[in-house]
TORKOL-4160 file (C-alpha; in steps of 0.2 Angstrom, whole numbers, padded with zeros to 4 digits, m for minus):
253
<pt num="1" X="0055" Y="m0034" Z="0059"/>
<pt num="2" X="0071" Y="m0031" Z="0064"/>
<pt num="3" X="0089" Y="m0032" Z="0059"/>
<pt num="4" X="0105" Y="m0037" Z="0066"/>
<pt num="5" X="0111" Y="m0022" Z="0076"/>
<pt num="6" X="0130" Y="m0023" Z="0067"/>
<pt num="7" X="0124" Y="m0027" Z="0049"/>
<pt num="8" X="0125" Y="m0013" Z="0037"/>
<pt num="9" X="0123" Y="m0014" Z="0019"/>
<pt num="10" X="0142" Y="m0009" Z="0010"/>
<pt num="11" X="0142" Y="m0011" Z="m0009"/>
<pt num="12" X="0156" Y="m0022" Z="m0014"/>
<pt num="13" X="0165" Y="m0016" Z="m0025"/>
<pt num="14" X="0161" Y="0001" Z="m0019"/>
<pt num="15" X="0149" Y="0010" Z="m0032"/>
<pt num="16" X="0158" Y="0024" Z="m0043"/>
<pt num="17" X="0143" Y="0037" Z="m0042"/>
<pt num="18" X="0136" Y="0036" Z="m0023"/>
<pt num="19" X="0122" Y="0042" Z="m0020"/>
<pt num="20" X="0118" Y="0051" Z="m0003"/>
<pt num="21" X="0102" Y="0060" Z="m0007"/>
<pt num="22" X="0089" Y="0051" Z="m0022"/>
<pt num="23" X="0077" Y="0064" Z="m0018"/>
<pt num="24" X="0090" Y="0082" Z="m0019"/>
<pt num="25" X="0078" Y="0092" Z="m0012"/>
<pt num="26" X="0074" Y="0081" Z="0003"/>
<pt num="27" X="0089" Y="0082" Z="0015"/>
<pt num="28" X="0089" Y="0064" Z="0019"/>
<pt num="29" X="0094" Y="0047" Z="0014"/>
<pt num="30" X="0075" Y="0043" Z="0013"/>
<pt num="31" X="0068" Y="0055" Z="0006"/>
<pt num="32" X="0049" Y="0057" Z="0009"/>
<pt num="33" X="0048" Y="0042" Z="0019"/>
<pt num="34" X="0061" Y="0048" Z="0032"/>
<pt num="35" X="0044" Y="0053" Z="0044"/>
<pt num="36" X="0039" Y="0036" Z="0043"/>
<pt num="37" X="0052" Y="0030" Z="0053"/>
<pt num="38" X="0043" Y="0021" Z="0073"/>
<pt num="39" X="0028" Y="0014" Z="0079"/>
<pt num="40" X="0012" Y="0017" Z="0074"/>
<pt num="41" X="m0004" Y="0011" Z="0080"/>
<pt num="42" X="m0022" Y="0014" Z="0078"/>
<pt num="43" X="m0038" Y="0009" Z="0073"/>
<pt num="44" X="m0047" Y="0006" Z="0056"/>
<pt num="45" X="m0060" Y="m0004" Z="0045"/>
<pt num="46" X="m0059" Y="m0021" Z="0035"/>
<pt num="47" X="m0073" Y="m0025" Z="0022"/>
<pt num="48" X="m0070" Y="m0038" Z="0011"/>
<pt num="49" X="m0080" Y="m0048" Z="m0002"/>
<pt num="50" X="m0074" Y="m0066" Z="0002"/>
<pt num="51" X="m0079" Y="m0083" Z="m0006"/>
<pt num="52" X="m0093" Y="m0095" Z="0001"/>
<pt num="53" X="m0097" Y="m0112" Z="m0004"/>
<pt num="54" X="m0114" Y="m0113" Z="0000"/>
<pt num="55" X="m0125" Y="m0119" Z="m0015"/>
<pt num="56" X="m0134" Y="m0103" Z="m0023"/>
<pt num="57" X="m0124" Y="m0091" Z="m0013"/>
<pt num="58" X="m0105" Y="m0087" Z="m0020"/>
<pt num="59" X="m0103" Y="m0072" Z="m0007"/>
<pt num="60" X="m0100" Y="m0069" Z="0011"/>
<pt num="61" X="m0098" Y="m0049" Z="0018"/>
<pt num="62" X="m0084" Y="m0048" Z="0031"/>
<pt num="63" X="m0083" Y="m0033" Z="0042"/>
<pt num="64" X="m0070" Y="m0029" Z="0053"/>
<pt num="65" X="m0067" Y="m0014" Z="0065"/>
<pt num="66" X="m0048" Y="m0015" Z="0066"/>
<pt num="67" X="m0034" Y="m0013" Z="0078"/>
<pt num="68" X="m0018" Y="m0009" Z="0069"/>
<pt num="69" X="0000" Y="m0008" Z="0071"/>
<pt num="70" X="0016" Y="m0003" Z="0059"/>
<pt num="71" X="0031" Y="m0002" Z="0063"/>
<pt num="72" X="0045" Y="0005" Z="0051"/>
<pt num="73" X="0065" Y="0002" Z="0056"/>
<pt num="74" X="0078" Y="0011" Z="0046"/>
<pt num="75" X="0089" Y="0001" Z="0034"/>
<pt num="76" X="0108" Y="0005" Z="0039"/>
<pt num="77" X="0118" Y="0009" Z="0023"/>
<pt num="78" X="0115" Y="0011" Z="0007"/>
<pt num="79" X="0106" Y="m0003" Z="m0002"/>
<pt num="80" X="0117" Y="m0008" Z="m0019"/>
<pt num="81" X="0107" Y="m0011" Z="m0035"/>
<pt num="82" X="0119" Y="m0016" Z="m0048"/>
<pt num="83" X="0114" Y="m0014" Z="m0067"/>
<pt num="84" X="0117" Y="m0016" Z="m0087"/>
<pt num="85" X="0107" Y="m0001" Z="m0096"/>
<pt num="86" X="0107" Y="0008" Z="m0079"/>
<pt num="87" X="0123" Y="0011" Z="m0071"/>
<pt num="88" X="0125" Y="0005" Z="m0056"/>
<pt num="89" X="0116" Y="0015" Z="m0042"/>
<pt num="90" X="0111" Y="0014" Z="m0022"/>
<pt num="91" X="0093" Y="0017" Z="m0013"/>
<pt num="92" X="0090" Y="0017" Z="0005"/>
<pt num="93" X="0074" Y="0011" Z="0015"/>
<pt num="94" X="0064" Y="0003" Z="0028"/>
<pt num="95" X="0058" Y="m0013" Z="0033"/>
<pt num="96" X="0042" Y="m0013" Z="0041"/>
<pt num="97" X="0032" Y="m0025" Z="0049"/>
<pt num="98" X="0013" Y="m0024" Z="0050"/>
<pt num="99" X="m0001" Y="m0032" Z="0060"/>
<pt num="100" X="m0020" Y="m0031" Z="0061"/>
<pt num="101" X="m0033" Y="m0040" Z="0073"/>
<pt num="102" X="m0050" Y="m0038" Z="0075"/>
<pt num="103" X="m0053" Y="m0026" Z="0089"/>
<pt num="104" X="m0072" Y="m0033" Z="0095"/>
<pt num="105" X="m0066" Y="m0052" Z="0093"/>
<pt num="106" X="m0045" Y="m0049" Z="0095"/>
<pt num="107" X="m0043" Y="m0063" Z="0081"/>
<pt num="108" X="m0026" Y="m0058" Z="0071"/>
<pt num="109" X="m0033" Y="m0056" Z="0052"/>
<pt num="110" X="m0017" Y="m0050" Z="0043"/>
<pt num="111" X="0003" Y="m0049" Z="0045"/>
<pt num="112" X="0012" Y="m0041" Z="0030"/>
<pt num="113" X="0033" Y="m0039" Z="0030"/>
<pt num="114" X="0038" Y="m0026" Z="0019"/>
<pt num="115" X="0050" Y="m0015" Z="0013"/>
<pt num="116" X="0049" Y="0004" Z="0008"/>
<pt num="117" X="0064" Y="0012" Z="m0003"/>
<pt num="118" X="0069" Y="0027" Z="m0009"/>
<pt num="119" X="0077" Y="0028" Z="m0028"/>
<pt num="120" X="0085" Y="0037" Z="m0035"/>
<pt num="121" X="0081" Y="0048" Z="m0054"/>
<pt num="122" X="0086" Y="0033" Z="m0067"/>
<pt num="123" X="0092" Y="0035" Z="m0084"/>
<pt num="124" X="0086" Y="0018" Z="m0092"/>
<pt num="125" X="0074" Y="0021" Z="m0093"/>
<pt num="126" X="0075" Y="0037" Z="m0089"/>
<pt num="127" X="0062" Y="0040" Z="m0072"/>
<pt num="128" X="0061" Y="0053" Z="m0060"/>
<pt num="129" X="0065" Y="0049" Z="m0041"/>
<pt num="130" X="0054" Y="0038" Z="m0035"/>
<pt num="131" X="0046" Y="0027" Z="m0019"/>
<pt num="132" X="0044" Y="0010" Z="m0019"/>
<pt num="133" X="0035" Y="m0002" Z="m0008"/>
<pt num="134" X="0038" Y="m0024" Z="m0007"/>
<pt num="135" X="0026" Y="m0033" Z="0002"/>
<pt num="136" X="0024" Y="m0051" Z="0006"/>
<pt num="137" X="0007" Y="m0056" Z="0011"/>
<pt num="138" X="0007" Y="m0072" Z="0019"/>
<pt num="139" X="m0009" Y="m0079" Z="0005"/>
<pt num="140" X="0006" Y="m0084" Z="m0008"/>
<pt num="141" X="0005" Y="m0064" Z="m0013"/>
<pt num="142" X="0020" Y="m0053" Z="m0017"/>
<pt num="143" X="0017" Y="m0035" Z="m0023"/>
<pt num="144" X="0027" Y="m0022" Z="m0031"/>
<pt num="145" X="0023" Y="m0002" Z="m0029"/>
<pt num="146" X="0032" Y="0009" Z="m0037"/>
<pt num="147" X="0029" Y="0027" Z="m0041"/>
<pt num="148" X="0031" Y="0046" Z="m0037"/>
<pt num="149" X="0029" Y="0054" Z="m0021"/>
<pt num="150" X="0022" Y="0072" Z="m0020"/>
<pt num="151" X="0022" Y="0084" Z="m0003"/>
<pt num="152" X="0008" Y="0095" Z="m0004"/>
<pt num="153" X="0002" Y="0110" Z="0010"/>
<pt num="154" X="m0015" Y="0104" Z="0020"/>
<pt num="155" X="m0024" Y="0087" Z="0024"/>
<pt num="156" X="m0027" Y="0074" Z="0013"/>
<pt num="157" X="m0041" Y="0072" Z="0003"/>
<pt num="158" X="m0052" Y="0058" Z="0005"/>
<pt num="159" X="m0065" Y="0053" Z="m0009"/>
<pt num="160" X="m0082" Y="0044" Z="m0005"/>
<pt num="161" X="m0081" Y="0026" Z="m0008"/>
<pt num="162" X="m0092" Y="0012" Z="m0009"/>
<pt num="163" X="m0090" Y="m0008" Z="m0008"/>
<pt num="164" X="m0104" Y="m0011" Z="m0023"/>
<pt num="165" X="m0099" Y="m0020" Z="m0037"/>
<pt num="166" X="m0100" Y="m0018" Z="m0054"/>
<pt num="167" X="m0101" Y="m0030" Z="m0070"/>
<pt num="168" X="m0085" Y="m0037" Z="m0078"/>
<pt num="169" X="m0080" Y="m0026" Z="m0092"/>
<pt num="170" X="m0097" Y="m0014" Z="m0088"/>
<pt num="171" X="m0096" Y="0003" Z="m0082"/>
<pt num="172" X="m0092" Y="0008" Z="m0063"/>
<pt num="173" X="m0107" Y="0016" Z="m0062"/>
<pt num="174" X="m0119" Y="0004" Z="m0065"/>
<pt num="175" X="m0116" Y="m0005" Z="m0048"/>
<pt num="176" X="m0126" Y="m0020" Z="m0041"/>
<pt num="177" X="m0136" Y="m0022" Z="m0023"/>
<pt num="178" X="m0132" Y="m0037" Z="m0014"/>
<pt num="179" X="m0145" Y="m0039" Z="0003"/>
<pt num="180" X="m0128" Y="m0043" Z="0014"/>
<pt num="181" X="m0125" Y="m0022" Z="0012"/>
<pt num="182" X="m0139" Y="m0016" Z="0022"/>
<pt num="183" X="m0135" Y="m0021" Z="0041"/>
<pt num="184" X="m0155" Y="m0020" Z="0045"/>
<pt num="185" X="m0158" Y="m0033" Z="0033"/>
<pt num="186" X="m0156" Y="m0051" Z="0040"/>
<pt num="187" X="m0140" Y="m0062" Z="0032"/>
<pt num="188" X="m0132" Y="m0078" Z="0036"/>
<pt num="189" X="m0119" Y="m0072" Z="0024"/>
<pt num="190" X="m0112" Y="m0057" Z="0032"/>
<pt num="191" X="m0102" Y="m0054" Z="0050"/>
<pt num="192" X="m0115" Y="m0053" Z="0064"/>
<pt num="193" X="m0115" Y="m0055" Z="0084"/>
<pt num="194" X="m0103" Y="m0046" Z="0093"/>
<pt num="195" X="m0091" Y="m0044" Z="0077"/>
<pt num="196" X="m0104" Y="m0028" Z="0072"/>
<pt num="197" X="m0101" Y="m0020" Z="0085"/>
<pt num="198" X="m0098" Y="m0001" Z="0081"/>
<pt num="199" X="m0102" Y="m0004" Z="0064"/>
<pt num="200" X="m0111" Y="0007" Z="0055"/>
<pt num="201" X="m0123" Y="0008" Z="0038"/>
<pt num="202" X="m0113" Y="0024" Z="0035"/>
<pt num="203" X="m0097" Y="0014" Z="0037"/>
<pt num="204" X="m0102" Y="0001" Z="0023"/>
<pt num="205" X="m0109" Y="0013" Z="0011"/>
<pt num="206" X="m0093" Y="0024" Z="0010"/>
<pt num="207" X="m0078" Y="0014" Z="0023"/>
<pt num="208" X="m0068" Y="0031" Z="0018"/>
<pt num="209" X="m0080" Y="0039" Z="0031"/>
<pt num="210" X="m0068" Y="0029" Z="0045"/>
<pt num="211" X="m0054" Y="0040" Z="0039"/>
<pt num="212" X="m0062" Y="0057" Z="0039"/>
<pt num="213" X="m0069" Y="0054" Z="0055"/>
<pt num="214" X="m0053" Y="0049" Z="0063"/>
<pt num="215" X="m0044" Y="0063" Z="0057"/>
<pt num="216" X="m0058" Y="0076" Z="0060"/>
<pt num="217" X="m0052" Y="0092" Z="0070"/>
<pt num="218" X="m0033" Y="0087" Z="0068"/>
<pt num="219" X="m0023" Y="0102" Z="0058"/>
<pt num="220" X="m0010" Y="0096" Z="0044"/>
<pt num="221" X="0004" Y="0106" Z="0039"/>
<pt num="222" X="0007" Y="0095" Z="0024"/>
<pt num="223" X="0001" Y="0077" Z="0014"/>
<pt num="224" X="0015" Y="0067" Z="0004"/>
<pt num="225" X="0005" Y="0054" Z="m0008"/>
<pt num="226" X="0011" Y="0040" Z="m0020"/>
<pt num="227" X="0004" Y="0041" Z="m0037"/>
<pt num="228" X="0010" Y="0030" Z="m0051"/>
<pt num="229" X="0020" Y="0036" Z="m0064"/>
<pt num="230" X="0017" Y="0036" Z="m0083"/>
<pt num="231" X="0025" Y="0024" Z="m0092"/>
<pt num="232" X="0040" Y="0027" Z="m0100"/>
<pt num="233" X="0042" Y="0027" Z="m0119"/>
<pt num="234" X="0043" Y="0014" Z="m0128"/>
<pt num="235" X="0032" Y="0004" Z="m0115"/>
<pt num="236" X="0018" Y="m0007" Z="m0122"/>
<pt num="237" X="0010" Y="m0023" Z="m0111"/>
<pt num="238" X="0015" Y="m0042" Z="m0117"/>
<pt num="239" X="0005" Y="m0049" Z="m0129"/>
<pt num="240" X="m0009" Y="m0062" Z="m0122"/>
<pt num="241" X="m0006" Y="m0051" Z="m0102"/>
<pt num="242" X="m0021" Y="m0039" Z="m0096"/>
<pt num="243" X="m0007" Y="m0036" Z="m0084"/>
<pt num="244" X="0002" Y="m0017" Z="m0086"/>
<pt num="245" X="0019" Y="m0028" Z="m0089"/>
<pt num="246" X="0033" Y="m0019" Z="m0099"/>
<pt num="247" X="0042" Y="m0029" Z="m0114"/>
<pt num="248" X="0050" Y="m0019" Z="m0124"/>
<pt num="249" X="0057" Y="m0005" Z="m0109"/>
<pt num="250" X="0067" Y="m0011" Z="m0094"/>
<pt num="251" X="0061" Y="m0006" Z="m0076"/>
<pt num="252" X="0071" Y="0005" Z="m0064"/>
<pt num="253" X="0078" Y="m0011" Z="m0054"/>
């Protein structure tokens, strides 16, 4: 996804506090996601739960191995974000454009454009710097992400994971077995043929095990992760929502 090569955001009027740095100890407009900035490709995993209409079976498995592109263009200027109980302010970001195809079947399976910002500390309410991510997910789907970012020494760290369900309202750990997770049992209601190929039972039980693998023998000088902030005070979800909506308390932007 990319811009014009002469457009450039210019706040109009120009704001009375610029910011050139939201995150003061990173020297860069971008903070943390300044490394972000190219191409990136690779390869990775899609398992998914889907719908099926077949009388007496609600469920298909869909396994994917995955060939994967991102690419991430720098947004020239700084992006205006005008405000009421927050003063007016500035961020800078990214667009980014990602694509996935299935790399036994080369059938595209996913395109998300996207954004990534870097914010600034707010006052109203009052939240340290932060990262933020908009993506538009071509099923009627548009998501906001929003939370800290924190640079630590070292590789990541990759928890096991598993694909079993689990009762609505019931404790994670009492999980259920559906026959479509065990590849040597026989399915009509899973991925099969030559879409399995490279797939492994150790791959299904914990699809993390894609990720440690890749990244096996690799050194890392540091991680940066996203983690979600606390909410600030006075924040409480609406009434009649199971969604972690803020009434009372407005958000950064």
């Amino acid at each position: 996804m990319t811009l014009s090569p002469d457009f450039s955001f210019q706040p109009l009027p120009a704001l009375e506090h610029e910011i050139l740095e939201p995150f003061p100890e990173i020297p860069s407009p971008l903070g943390p996601l300044a490394p972000l900035a190219g191409k990136w490709t690779g390869r990775g995993m899609n398992i998914i739960w889907r719908p099926n209409h077949t009388p007496g079976q609600d469920h298909f498995l869909e396994l994917n191995l995955t060939s994967d592109q991102i690419e991430f263009t720098e947004i020239s200027g700084p992006i205006p974000n005008r405000g009421l109980l927050q003063p007016d302010m500035n961020m800078f970001g990214l667009t980014y454009m990602n694509q996935i195809s299935d790399a036994n079947l080369g059938a595209g399976l996913h395109v998300e454009p996207g954004i990534w910002a870097a914010v600034p500390a707010t006052l109203d309410p009052k939240v340290q710097p932060t990262v933020v991510r908009l993506a538009s997910i071509p099923h009627g789907t548009v998501v906001l992400f929003q939370g800290t970012a924190v640079t630590a020494n070292g590789g990541p760290n990759i928890a096991v994971k598993g694909i079993k369900p689990f009762p609505i309202g019931g404790p994670p750990t009492q999980t259920i077995d559906f026959p479509e997770q065990t590849l040597t049992n026989h399915t009509n209601f899973r991925t099969s043929g030559a879409g399995l190929t490279g797939i492994t039972q150790t791959m299904v039980n914990n699809p993390n095990s894609v990720l440690t693998a890749a990244i096996a023998g690799q050194h890392f000088t540091s991680t940066t992760t996203r983690s979600r902030p606390r909410p600030p005070s006075g924040w409480r979800p609406c009434r009649g929502s199971r969604l972690p909506r803020s009434c009372s308390t407005p958000r950064p932007f």
